[in-house]
C-alpha positions as a printed Julia matrix, in Angstrom:
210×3 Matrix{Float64}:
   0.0     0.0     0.0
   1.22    3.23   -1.19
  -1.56    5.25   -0.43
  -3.56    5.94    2.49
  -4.98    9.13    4.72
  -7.88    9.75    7.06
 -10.97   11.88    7.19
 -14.12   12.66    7.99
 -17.82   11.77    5.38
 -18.83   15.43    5.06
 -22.41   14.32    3.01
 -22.77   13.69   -0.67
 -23.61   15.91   -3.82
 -23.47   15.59   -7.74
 -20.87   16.81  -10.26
 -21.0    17.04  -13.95
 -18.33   15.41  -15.74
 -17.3    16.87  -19.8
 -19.9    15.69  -21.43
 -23.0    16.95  -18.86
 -23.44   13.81  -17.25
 -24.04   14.13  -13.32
 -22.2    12.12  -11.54
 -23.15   11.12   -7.4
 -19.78   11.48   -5.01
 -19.25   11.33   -1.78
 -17.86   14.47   -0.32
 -14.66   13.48    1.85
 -12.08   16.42    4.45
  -9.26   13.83    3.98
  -6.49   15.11    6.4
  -3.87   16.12    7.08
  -2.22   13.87    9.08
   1.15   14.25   11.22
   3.58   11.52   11.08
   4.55   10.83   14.59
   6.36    7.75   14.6
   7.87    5.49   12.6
   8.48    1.31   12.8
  11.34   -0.52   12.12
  11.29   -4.37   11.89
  14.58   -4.03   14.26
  12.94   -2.42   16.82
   9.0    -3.57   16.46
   9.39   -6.7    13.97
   7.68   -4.49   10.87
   7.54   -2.0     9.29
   4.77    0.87    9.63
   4.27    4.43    9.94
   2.07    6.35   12.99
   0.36    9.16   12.23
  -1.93   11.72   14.3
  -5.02   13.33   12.78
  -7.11   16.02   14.0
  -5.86   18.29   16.82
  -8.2    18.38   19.41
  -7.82   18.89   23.13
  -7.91   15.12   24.41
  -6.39   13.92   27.54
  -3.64   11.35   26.84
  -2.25    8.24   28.7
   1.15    8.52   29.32
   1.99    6.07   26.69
   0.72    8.23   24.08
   2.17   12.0    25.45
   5.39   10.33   25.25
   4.97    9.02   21.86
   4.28   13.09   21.16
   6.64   14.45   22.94
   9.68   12.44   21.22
   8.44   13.47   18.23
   7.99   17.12   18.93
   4.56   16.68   17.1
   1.37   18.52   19.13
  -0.82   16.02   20.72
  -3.64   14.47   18.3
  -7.12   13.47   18.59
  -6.65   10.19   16.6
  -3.82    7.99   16.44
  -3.87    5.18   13.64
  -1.14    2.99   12.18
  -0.86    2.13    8.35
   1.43   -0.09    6.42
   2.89    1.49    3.57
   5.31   -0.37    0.94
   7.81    2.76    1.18
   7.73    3.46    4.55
  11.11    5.37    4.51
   9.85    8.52    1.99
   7.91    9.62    5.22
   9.77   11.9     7.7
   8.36   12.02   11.64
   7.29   15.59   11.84
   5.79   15.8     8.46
   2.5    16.01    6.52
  -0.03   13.65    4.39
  -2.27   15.79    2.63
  -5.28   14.66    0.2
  -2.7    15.3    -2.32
  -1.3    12.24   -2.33
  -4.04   11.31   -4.18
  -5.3    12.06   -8.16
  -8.76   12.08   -9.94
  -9.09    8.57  -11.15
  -7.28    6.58   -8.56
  -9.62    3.51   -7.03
  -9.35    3.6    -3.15
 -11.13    1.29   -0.79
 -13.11    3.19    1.74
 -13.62    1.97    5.43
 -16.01    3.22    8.49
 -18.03    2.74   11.01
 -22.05    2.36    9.29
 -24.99    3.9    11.01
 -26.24    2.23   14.21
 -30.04    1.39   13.87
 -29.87   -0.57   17.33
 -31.9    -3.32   18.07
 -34.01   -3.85   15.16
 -36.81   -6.15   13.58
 -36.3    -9.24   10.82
 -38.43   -6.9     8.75
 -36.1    -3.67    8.82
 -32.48   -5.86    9.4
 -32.99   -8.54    6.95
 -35.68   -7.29    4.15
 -38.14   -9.99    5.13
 -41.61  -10.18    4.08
 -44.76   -9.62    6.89
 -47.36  -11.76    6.9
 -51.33  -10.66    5.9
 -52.82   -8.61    7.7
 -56.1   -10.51    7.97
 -57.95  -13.51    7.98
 -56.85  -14.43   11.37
 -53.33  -13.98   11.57
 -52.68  -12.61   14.6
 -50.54  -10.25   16.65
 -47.71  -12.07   14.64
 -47.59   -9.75   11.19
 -43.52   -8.79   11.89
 -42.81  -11.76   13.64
 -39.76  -13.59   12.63
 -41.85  -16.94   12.14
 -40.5   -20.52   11.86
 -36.94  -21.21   13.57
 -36.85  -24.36   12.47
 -37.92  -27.73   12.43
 -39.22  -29.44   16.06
 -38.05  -32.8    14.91
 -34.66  -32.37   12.77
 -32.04  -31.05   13.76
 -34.29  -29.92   17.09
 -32.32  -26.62   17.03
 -32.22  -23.41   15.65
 -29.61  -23.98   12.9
 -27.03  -21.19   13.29
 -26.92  -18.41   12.02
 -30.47  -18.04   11.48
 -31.94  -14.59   10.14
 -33.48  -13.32   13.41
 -33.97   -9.89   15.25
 -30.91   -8.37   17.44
 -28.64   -5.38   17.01
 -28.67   -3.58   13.08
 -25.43   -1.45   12.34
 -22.67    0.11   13.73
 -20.3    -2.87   11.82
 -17.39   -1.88   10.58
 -17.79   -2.09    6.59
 -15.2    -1.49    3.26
 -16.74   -0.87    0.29
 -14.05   -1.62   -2.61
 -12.94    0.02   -6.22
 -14.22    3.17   -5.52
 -13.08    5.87   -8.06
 -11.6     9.59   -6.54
 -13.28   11.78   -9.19
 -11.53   14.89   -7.96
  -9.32   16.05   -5.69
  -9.33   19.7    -4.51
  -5.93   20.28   -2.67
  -7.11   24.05   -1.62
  -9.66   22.61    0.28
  -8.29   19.28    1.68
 -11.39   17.32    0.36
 -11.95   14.0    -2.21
 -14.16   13.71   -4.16
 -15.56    9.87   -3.94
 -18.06    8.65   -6.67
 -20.83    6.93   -4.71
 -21.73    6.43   -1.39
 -19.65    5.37    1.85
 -20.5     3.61    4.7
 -21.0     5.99    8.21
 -23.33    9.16    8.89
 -22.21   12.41    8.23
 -19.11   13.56   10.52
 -18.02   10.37   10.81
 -14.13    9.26   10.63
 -13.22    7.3     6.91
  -9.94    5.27    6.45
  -9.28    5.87    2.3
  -6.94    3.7     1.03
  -5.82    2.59   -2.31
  -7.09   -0.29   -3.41
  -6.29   -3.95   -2.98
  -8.29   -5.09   -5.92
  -7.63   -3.11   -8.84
 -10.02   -3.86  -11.83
């Protein structure tokens, strides 16, 4: 991996490419992020780079203030870890802007989807109600049949049933960057990406190039 930087799903719009066709992106404030450390395999067994993002006023263990401090970087909000394939082109102290990108590259996008709690067969798993009449019941959204009372005499796992809907941690892959506006520090992401609006994205380029 060659590419990768954090930010935060600002909401989504429509472009128009050349020829007047709109065009549905995601609207992404990718960076920057502060190098703060860097791994060696001597020291840590592999190789990868720590970076900071977003400077916010956040109370840090003492593991992480001294991580900061020996690297003369200001404290962060977020501290994540990525493994690039030339680790050595980044200097501790330095920048990743949305730069690093170009209109046209494919990135894999990762977050955190929207949290629906605990929710219904109906609403989690697109299932069908039963009629409303002819004597059904108080049963119209009810999950139904679990399985058979004879054989296997169990619910067979990982049976479609009610219980907590989002908040999974979800990639969507071959995504393409339609533009990137440096000025601004935002991507421009055709289609949608998992998470609600404000919430942190990992972009990364992609492990499954068409």
């Amino acid at each position: 991996m060659e590419k990768a930087i954090l930010g935060r799903k600002l909401g989504m719009t429509s472009i128009f490419d050349e020829s007047g066709l709109s065009i549905p992106v995601t609207v992404v404030e990718a960076g920057p992020m502060k190098v703060v450390r860097k791994k060696t395999p001597e020291r840590d067994g592999y190789s990868a780079v720590l970076v900071s993002f977003e400077e916010a006023p956040k109370k840090q263990n003492k593991a992480e203030a001294g991580v900061y401090k020996k690297a003369g970087v200001e404290a962060g909000k977020i501290l994540r870890e990525f493994k690039f394939s030339q680790p050595d082109k980044f200097e501790v102290g330095s920048e990743i802007k949305c730069d690093i990108f170009a209109g046209g590259d494919m990135v894999d996008v990762s977050a955190v989807s929207k949290g629906h709690g605990f929710s219904g067969v109906i609403k989690r798993w697109n299932q069908r109600r039963l009629k409303m009449s002819h004597g059904t019941g108080p049963v119209h959204r009810s999950v139904g049949s679990t399985g058979a009372n004879s054989t296997p005499s169990k619910v067979i796992k990982g049976l479609h049933m009610a219980g907590q809907y989002g908040h999974d941690n979800v990639t969507i892959q071959n995504l393409k960057i339609v533009k990137v506006d440096a000025a601004r520090g935002v991507l421009l992401i055709r289609g949608a990406i998992p998470g609600p609006k404000g919430g942190l994205v990992t972009v990364k380029e992609t492990v499954k190039s068409k």
